[in-house]
N, C-alpha and C positions, 0 to 999 in steps of 0.2 A: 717507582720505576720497575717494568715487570724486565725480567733475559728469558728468551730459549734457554729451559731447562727439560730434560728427558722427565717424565713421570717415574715414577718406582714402581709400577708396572712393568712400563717399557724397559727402565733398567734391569730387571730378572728377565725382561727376554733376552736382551740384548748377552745376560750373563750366560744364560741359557744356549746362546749359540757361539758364547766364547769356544768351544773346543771346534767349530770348523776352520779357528785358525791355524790348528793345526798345533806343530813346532815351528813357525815361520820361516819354511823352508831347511829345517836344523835336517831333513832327508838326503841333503845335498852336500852335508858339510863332509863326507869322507871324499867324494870327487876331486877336494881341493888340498892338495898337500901341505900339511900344516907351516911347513916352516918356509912354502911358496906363497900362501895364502894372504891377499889384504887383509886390512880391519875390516870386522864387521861389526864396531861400535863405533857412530858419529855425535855429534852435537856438544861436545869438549865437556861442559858441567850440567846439561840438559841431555842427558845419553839417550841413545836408541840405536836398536840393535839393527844392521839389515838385515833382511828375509832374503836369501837367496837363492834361485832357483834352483829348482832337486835337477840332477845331471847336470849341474852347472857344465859347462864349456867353454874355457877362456879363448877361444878361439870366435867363439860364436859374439853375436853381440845382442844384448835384451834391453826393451823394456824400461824404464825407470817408474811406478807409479809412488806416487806419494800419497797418502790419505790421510784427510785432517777431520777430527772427530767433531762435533756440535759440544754447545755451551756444557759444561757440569760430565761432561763423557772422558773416554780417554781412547790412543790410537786404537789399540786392540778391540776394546768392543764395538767401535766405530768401523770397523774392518768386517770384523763378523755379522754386525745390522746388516751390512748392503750385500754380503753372501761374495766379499772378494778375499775369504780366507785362504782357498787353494789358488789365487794366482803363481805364488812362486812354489808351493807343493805339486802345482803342476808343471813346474819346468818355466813360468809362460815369463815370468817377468822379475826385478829386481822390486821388494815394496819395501819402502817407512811408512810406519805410524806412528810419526812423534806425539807426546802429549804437550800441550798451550801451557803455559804458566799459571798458578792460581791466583785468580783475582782478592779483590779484599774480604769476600763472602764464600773463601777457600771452595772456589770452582773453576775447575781447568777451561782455560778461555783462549783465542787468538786475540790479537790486539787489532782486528781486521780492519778499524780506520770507519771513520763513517759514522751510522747508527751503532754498528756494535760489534763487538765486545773488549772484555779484558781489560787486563792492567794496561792503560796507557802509558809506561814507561820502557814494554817488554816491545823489543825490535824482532819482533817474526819473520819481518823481510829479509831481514841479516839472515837469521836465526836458520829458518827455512832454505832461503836461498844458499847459504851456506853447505848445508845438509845436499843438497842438489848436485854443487860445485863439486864436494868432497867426496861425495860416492861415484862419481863419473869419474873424476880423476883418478882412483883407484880401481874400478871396476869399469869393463867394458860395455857401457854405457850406450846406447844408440842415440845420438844427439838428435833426432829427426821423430824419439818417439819417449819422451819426457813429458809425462800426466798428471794431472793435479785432479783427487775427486774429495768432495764435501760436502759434507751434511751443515743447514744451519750455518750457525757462526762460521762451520770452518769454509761453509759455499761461500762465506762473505769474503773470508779469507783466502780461496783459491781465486773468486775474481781479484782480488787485491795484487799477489800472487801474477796473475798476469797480466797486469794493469803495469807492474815495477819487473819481473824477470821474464818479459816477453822472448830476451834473448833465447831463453834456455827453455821453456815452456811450450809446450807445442800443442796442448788443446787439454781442454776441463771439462768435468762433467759434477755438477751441482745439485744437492736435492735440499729444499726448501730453502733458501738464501735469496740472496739478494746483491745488486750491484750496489760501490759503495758510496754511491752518492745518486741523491735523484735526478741532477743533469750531468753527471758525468764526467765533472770536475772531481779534478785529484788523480785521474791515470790517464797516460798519453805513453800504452803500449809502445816500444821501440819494431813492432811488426807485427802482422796479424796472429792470433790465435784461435783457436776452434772453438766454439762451447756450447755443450748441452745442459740448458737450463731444465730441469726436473719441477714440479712444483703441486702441490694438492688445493684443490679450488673451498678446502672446508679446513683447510689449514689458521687452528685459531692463537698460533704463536707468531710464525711469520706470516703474511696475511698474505695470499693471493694477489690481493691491490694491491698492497701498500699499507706502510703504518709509520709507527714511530717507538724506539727504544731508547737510544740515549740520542738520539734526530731520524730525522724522517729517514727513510730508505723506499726504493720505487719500486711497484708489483714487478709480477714475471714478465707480462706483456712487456712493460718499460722498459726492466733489466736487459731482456734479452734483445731489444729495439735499440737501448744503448750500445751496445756491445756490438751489435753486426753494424752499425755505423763506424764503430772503433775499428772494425776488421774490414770493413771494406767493401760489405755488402749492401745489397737493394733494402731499401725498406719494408718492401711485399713479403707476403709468405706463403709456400703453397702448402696443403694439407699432404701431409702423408698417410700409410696404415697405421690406424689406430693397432695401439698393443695393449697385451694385459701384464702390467708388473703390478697390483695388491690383487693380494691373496681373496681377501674379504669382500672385494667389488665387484658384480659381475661382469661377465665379458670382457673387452679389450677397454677399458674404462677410460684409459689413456689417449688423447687426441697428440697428435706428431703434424708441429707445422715447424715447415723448413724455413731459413732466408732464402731469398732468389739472389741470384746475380753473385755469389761472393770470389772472391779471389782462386785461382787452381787451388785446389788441395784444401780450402778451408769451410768449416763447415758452421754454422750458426743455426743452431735449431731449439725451439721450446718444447717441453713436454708437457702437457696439462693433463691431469692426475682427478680425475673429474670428481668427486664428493672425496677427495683424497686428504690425510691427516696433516699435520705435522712430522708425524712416525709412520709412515703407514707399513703396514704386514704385506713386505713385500714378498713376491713369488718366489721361486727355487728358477733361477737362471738369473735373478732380474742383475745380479754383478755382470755374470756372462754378454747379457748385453751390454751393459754401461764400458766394458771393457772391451768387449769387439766394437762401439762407435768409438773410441778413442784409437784403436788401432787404423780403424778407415781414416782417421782425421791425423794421420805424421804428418809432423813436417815434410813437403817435397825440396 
Protein backbone atom coordinates (compact mmCIF):
# COMPACT_ATOMS: atom_id res chain seq x y z
CA UNK A 1 0.00 0.00 0.00
CA UNK A 2 1.82 3.17 -1.36
CA UNK A 3 0.56 7.19 0.93
CA UNK A 4 1.44 10.66 -0.58
CA UNK A 5 4.76 11.12 0.95
CA UNK A 6 6.93 14.56 0.09
CA UNK A 7 10.46 13.25 -1.38
CA UNK A 8 13.47 14.45 0.60
CA UNK A 9 14.15 16.67 -1.88
CA UNK A 10 11.11 18.29 -1.74
CA UNK A 11 11.42 18.23 2.03
CA UNK A 12 14.82 20.56 2.03
CA UNK A 13 12.84 22.86 -0.18
CA UNK A 14 10.08 22.93 1.60
CA UNK A 15 12.75 23.49 4.72
CA UNK A 16 14.38 25.90 2.80
CA UNK A 17 11.40 28.30 2.52
CA UNK A 18 10.48 27.59 6.10
CA UNK A 19 11.80 31.19 7.12
CA UNK A 20 9.01 33.11 4.66
CA UNK A 21 6.80 32.06 7.43
CA UNK A 22 8.00 34.55 9.11
CA UNK A 23 7.21 34.62 13.30
CA UNK A 24 3.45 33.85 12.39
CA UNK A 25 2.41 37.02 12.82
CA UNK A 26 4.66 37.27 16.51
CA UNK A 27 4.98 41.34 14.43
CA UNK A 28 1.69 42.03 15.90
CA UNK A 29 1.77 40.78 19.26
CA UNK A 30 2.75 44.46 20.87
CA UNK A 31 -0.64 45.80 19.24
CA UNK A 32 -2.37 43.64 21.68
CA UNK A 33 -2.22 44.46 25.37
CA UNK A 34 -1.14 41.63 27.29
CA UNK A 35 -3.32 41.13 29.98
CA UNK A 36 -6.44 42.31 27.20
CA UNK A 37 -5.27 39.83 24.80
CA UNK A 38 -7.12 36.16 23.98
CA UNK A 39 -5.21 33.05 23.72
CA UNK A 40 -3.21 32.47 21.05
CA UNK A 41 -2.62 28.65 21.68
CA UNK A 42 -5.66 26.28 20.53
CA UNK A 43 -6.22 22.50 20.11
CA UNK A 44 -6.16 21.63 24.20
CA UNK A 45 -3.40 18.43 23.92
CA UNK A 46 -2.65 18.91 20.06
CA UNK A 47 -1.57 22.79 20.54
CA UNK A 48 -1.03 25.22 17.79
CA UNK A 49 -0.36 28.53 17.97
CA UNK A 50 -2.45 31.37 16.11
CA UNK A 51 -0.71 33.66 13.68
CA UNK A 52 -2.12 36.92 13.96
CA UNK A 53 -2.24 39.59 12.00
CA UNK A 54 0.74 42.44 12.42
CA UNK A 55 -1.47 45.79 13.25
CA UNK A 56 -3.97 43.59 14.66
CA UNK A 57 -7.22 45.81 15.17
CA UNK A 58 -9.82 44.49 17.38
CA UNK A 59 -12.21 46.51 16.02
CA UNK A 60 -11.50 45.34 12.58
CA UNK A 61 -12.68 41.90 11.63
CA UNK A 62 -10.11 39.22 9.47
CA UNK A 63 -9.93 36.46 7.68
CA UNK A 64 -9.69 33.00 9.30
CA UNK A 65 -7.55 30.67 6.91
CA UNK A 66 -6.61 27.41 8.16
CA UNK A 67 -3.82 25.24 6.29
CA UNK A 68 -3.55 21.62 6.45
CA UNK A 69 -0.19 20.14 5.46
CA UNK A 70 0.03 16.71 3.01
CA UNK A 71 0.82 13.08 4.10
CA UNK A 72 4.51 12.90 6.20
CA UNK A 73 4.62 17.27 6.23
CA UNK A 74 3.73 19.40 9.14
CA UNK A 75 1.60 22.98 9.38
CA UNK A 76 4.55 25.15 8.99
CA UNK A 77 6.23 23.85 5.95
CA UNK A 78 3.00 23.11 4.41
CA UNK A 79 2.32 27.08 4.81
CA UNK A 80 5.59 28.02 3.40
CA UNK A 81 5.38 25.31 0.00
CA UNK A 82 2.31 27.38 -1.22
CA UNK A 83 4.20 30.85 -0.37
CA UNK A 84 1.05 31.75 2.28
CA UNK A 85 3.87 32.65 4.98
CA UNK A 86 3.11 36.61 5.00
CA UNK A 87 -0.66 36.33 5.21
CA UNK A 88 -0.90 37.39 8.72
CA UNK A 89 2.74 39.27 8.68
CA UNK A 90 0.94 41.23 6.23
CA UNK A 91 -1.95 42.41 8.39
CA UNK A 92 -4.29 40.36 5.79
CA UNK A 93 -5.70 37.35 7.98
CA UNK A 94 -5.96 35.14 11.28
CA UNK A 95 -3.93 31.53 10.07
CA UNK A 96 -3.58 27.84 11.82
CA UNK A 97 -1.26 25.31 10.66
CA UNK A 98 -2.21 22.53 12.85
CA UNK A 99 -0.02 19.34 12.53
CA UNK A 100 -2.51 15.54 11.68
CA UNK A 101 -1.50 13.04 14.20
CA UNK A 102 1.21 10.33 13.46
CA UNK A 103 0.00 7.42 11.83
CA UNK A 104 1.31 3.85 12.70
CA UNK A 105 4.57 4.40 10.19
CA UNK A 106 5.12 7.71 12.61
CA UNK A 107 3.87 10.16 9.64
CA UNK A 108 1.79 13.19 10.39
CA UNK A 109 -1.56 12.29 8.47
CA UNK A 110 -5.40 13.61 8.60
CA UNK A 111 -7.73 11.06 9.11
CA UNK A 112 -9.58 12.42 5.92
CA UNK A 113 -12.09 9.52 5.40
CA UNK A 114 -12.10 7.84 2.05
CA UNK A 115 -9.00 6.58 0.22
CA UNK A 116 -6.84 8.29 2.62
CA UNK A 117 -5.05 8.79 5.17
CA UNK A 118 -4.09 8.61 8.88
CA UNK A 119 -4.82 7.00 11.90
CA UNK A 120 -8.37 5.94 11.68
CA UNK A 121 -9.16 6.58 15.33
CA UNK A 122 -8.00 10.32 15.19
CA UNK A 123 -11.53 12.69 14.96
CA UNK A 124 -10.00 15.80 12.76
CA UNK A 125 -13.42 16.87 12.23
CA UNK A 126 -13.84 17.38 16.05
CA UNK A 127 -10.34 18.16 16.11
CA UNK A 128 -10.35 20.89 13.33
CA UNK A 129 -13.63 21.93 13.53
CA UNK A 130 -12.97 22.79 17.07
CA UNK A 131 -9.90 24.90 16.35
CA UNK A 132 -12.36 26.92 13.96
CA UNK A 133 -15.08 27.20 16.69
CA UNK A 134 -12.51 28.31 19.29
CA UNK A 135 -10.59 31.08 17.51
CA UNK A 136 -13.58 32.87 16.29
CA UNK A 137 -15.01 32.79 19.57
CA UNK A 138 -12.16 34.65 20.97
CA UNK A 139 -10.99 36.65 18.06
CA UNK A 140 -12.95 38.63 15.82
CA UNK A 141 -13.44 36.48 13.20
CA UNK A 142 -15.30 37.29 9.95
CA UNK A 143 -17.91 34.53 9.73
CA UNK A 144 -18.58 35.08 6.01
CA UNK A 145 -14.79 34.56 5.25
CA UNK A 146 -13.57 31.16 6.91
CA UNK A 147 -10.90 29.20 4.37
CA UNK A 148 -9.61 25.87 4.37
CA UNK A 149 -6.36 25.33 1.93
CA UNK A 150 -4.48 21.82 1.15
CA UNK A 151 -2.19 20.13 -0.16
CA UNK A 152 -2.60 16.20 -0.84
CA UNK A 153 -4.09 14.27 2.08
CA UNK A 154 -4.80 17.57 3.77
CA UNK A 155 -6.93 18.65 0.05
CA UNK A 156 -8.69 15.45 1.10
CA UNK A 157 -9.18 16.72 4.27
CA UNK A 158 -10.38 20.17 3.57
CA UNK A 159 -12.90 18.61 1.11
CA UNK A 160 -13.94 16.39 4.12
CA UNK A 161 -13.90 19.55 6.15
CA UNK A 162 -16.66 20.97 4.05
CA UNK A 163 -18.53 18.04 3.30
CA UNK A 164 -19.29 17.95 7.75
CA UNK A 165 -18.57 22.01 8.82
CA UNK A 166 -20.29 23.64 5.80
CA UNK A 167 -21.75 25.81 8.58
CA UNK A 168 -18.61 27.62 9.34
CA UNK A 169 -16.56 27.11 6.04
CA UNK A 170 -17.00 29.36 3.28
CA UNK A 171 -14.87 28.09 0.41
CA UNK A 172 -11.48 25.80 -0.17
CA UNK A 173 -8.80 25.74 -2.27
CA UNK A 174 -6.96 22.26 -2.91
CA UNK A 175 -3.82 21.27 -4.60
CA UNK A 176 -3.28 17.70 -5.53
CA UNK A 177 -6.23 15.75 -3.56
CA UNK A 178 -9.19 14.52 -4.14
CA UNK A 179 -12.82 14.20 -3.12
CA UNK A 180 -13.67 11.76 -0.52
CA UNK A 181 -15.43 9.21 -2.24
CA UNK A 182 -15.86 8.56 -6.01
CA UNK A 183 -19.70 9.06 -6.00
CA UNK A 184 -19.94 11.31 -3.40
CA UNK A 185 -21.32 9.39 -0.71
CA UNK A 186 -20.41 10.37 2.95
CA UNK A 187 -20.94 14.29 2.77
CA UNK A 188 -24.16 16.11 2.51
CA UNK A 189 -22.77 19.83 2.99
CA UNK A 190 -25.34 21.61 5.41
CA UNK A 191 -25.00 24.64 2.43
CA UNK A 192 -22.96 25.44 -0.47
CA UNK A 193 -19.36 26.02 -0.34
CA UNK A 194 -16.67 27.46 -2.83
CA UNK A 195 -13.80 25.25 -4.23
CA UNK A 196 -10.82 25.67 -6.13
CA UNK A 197 -9.58 22.25 -7.08
CA UNK A 198 -5.76 22.72 -8.21
CA UNK A 199 -4.28 19.62 -9.78
CA UNK A 200 -1.06 18.49 -12.04
CA UNK A 201 -1.90 16.16 -15.15
CA UNK A 202 1.96 14.23 -14.50
CA UNK A 203 1.07 13.99 -10.87
CA UNK A 204 2.41 10.33 -10.03
CA UNK A 205 1.18 10.17 -6.33
CA UNK A 206 -2.40 11.53 -6.54
CA UNK A 207 -3.14 10.65 -10.19
CA UNK A 208 -5.05 13.26 -12.25
CA UNK A 209 -7.75 10.33 -13.05
CA UNK A 210 -8.05 8.78 -10.32
CA UNK A 211 -6.47 5.91 -8.38
CA UNK A 212 -6.45 3.88 -5.42
CA UNK A 213 -4.66 4.15 -1.70
CA UNK A 214 -6.45 2.55 0.99
CA UNK A 215 -9.95 2.79 -1.84
CA UNK A 216 -10.54 4.31 -4.79
CA UNK A 217 -10.63 8.16 -4.86
CA UNK A 218 -12.16 10.18 -8.19
CA UNK A 219 -9.79 12.39 -10.64
CA UNK A 220 -9.96 16.13 -10.60
CA UNK A 221 -12.33 16.31 -13.41
CA UNK A 222 -14.80 13.97 -11.03
CA UNK A 223 -13.80 15.63 -7.74
CA UNK A 224 -14.48 18.91 -8.78
CA UNK A 225 -17.96 17.63 -10.96
CA UNK A 226 -18.86 16.19 -7.51
CA UNK A 227 -18.64 19.02 -5.53
CA UNK A 228 -20.43 21.74 -7.85
CA UNK A 229 -23.47 19.29 -7.89
CA UNK A 230 -23.09 19.50 -3.93
CA UNK A 231 -23.09 23.43 -4.28
CA UNK A 232 -25.57 23.89 -6.55
CA UNK A 233 -24.12 24.37 -9.76
CA UNK A 234 -24.50 23.54 -13.65
CA UNK A 235 -22.58 20.63 -14.85
CA UNK A 236 -20.83 22.66 -17.76
CA UNK A 237 -17.75 24.70 -17.53
CA UNK A 238 -16.42 27.48 -19.18
CA UNK A 239 -12.71 27.95 -19.86
CA UNK A 240 -11.13 30.83 -18.32
CA UNK A 241 -7.28 32.56 -18.56
CA UNK A 242 -5.11 30.28 -18.43
CA UNK A 243 -2.22 31.22 -15.68
CA UNK A 244 1.15 30.47 -14.87
CA UNK A 245 1.74 29.16 -11.10
CA UNK A 246 5.01 26.45 -11.67
CA UNK A 247 8.02 28.06 -11.97
CA UNK A 248 9.51 25.14 -14.29
CA UNK A 249 6.69 25.06 -16.87
CA UNK A 250 6.58 27.28 -19.59
CA UNK A 251 4.01 29.95 -20.01
CA UNK A 252 0.72 29.98 -18.36
CA UNK A 253 0.74 26.12 -18.25
CA UNK A 254 -2.30 26.09 -16.13
CA UNK A 255 -5.89 25.67 -17.95
CA UNK A 256 -8.98 27.60 -15.61
CA UNK A 257 -12.40 26.04 -16.17
CA UNK A 258 -15.14 27.62 -14.28
CA UNK A 259 -18.75 25.77 -13.19
CA UNK A 260 -21.59 27.56 -14.88
CA UNK A 261 -24.80 28.34 -13.24
CA UNK A 262 -23.78 28.26 -9.44
CA UNK A 263 -25.57 29.85 -6.61
CA UNK A 264 -24.78 34.08 -5.91
CA UNK A 265 -21.59 34.25 -4.41
CA UNK A 266 -20.24 30.56 -5.00
CA UNK A 267 -17.77 29.65 -6.99
CA UNK A 268 -16.68 25.99 -8.32
CA UNK A 269 -13.71 26.10 -10.40
CA UNK A 270 -10.72 23.33 -11.42
CA UNK A 271 -7.27 24.23 -12.23
CA UNK A 272 -5.36 21.84 -14.38
CA UNK A 273 -1.58 22.16 -13.88
CA UNK A 274 -0.74 20.70 -17.30
CA UNK A 275 2.60 18.36 -17.19
CA UNK A 276 2.37 19.48 -13.52
CA UNK A 277 3.85 17.30 -10.26
CA UNK A 278 2.63 16.12 -7.21
CA UNK A 279 4.85 19.11 -5.63
CA UNK A 280 5.29 21.20 -8.23
CA UNK A 281 7.87 24.65 -8.06
CA UNK A 282 5.42 26.78 -7.57
CA UNK A 283 5.80 30.71 -8.62
CA UNK A 284 6.36 33.71 -6.23
CA UNK A 285 2.58 35.03 -6.07
CA UNK A 286 1.00 31.62 -6.70
CA UNK A 287 -0.50 31.91 -2.40
CA UNK A 288 -1.44 35.52 -3.48
CA UNK A 289 -3.55 34.05 -5.86
CA UNK A 290 -4.95 31.13 -4.15
CA UNK A 291 -5.76 33.56 -1.35
CA UNK A 292 -7.26 36.55 -3.32
CA UNK A 293 -9.79 33.49 -5.05
CA UNK A 294 -10.83 32.62 -1.54
CA UNK A 295 -11.41 36.27 -0.74
CA UNK A 296 -13.76 36.57 -4.08
CA UNK A 297 -15.50 33.48 -2.93
CA UNK A 298 -17.14 34.81 1.21
CA UNK A 299 -19.77 33.90 2.05
CA UNK A 300 -22.61 36.51 1.05
Amino acid sequence: MSRPAASLAAALLLASLLAACGGGGDDGDDDVAPDAAPPRVFGGERQVELQVPAGFDPAQRYPLVLILHGYSANGLLQQAFLGLGELALDGHAFVLAPDGVEDSQGNRAWNSGGACCGDRTADDVAYLGGLIDDVAAAWPVDPARIYVIGHSNGHFMAYRMACERADVISAIVGLAGAMISTDGTGCTPSQPVSSLHLHGTADATIGYDGGTIEGAYPGAIASVELWADKAGCAATRTAGEPVDLVRDLAGAETQVEVHDDCPAGVGVELWTIVAGSHIPNLVDGAGDRMFAWLQAHARE
